[in-house]
N, C-alpha and C positions, 0 to 999 in steps of 0.2 A: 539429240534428236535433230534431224536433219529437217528442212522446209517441206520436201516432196513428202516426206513420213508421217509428218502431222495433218491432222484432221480438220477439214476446215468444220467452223462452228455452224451449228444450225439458223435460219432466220426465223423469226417469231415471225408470223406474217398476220397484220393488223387483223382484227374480227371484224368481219364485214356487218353492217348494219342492215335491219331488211329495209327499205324502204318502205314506206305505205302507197300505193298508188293513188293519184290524185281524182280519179275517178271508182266510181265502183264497179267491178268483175260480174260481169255477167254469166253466170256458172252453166245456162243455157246450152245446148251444141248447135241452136241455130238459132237464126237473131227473128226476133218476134216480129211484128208490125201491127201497129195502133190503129186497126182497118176498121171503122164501127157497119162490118157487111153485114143486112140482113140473112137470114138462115131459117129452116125450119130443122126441130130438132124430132128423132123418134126411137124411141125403147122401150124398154119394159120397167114397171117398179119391181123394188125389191118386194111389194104384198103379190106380186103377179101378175096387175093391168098391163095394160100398154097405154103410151101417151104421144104425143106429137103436139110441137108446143113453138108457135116464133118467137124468135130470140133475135137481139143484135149480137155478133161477135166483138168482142172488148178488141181480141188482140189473136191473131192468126204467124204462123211461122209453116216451112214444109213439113213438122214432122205433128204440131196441134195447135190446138185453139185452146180459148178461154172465153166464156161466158157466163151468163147466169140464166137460170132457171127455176119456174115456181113449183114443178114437180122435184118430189124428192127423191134420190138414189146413194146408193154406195160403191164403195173406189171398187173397178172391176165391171161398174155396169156396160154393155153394151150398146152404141150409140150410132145411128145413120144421120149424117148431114147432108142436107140441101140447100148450098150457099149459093147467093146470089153474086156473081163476077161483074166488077166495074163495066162498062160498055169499053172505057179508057183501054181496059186490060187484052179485051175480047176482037176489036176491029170492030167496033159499034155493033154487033149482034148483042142480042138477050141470052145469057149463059149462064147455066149453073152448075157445081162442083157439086157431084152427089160422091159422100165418102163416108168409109163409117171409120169406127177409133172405139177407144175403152179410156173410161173416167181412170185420169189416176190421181186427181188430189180433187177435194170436192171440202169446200171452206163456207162458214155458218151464213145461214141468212140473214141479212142486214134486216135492222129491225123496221125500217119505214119500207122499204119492197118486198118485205119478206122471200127474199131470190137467194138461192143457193150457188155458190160459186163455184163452176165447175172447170175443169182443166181435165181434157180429151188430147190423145195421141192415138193421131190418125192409124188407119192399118195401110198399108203397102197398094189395097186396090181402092181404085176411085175412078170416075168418066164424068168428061164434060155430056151436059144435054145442052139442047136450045130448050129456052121456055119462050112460054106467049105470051 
């Protein structure tokens, strides 16, 4: 057997390790912000009322928010917000973000505020107003 005719051998190629990243993966597709903006919140229960209820927002991002509240509902309810916008944000005018969204994770009520934690993804239409 000649040099050209033989086969060269295969390489093993070492098995990569996965590494763990040093921080934790935000699984999110947009990054939140820790904004504690006041809001009013308004829907219906699932017995049929309707309610309207202020809230602080925990944590807001473009696509939803995160709050709590002391009326009860289930994932799918329908929800109108009336957030109140920093002056910072606005050009020193009074602003607010009226948008509505659908609860999609809704987490038990802590035992000393008895508030319901809810998680809303906004829908596609929203308008700033001035307020007074």
């Amino acid at each position: 057997m000649t040099k050209a005719a033989a086969k060269p051998k295969a390489r093993k190629r070492p098995a990569r390790k996965s590494a763990k990243p040093p921080v934790d993966i935000n699984r999110r597709r947009e990054w939140r912000f820790d904004m504690p903006l006041p809001a009013v919140v308004e829907g219906r229960l699932t017995k049929g009322g309707s309610f309207k209820e202020q809230v602080r927002l925990e944590n807001i991002s473009s696509t939803g928010a995160y709050f709590c509240l002391d009326s009860g509902l289930c994932v799918g309810s329908r929800l109108n917000l009336r957030i109140d916008l920093p002056k910072e944000a606005t050009g020193g005018k009074k602003m607010k973000l009226q948008i509505g969204g659908m609860t999609i994770r809704l987490e038990k009520p802590d035992i000393k505020g008895k508030k319901q934690g809810v998680a809303v993804r906004f829908s596609k239409n929203f308008k700033f107003v001035g307020s007074k």
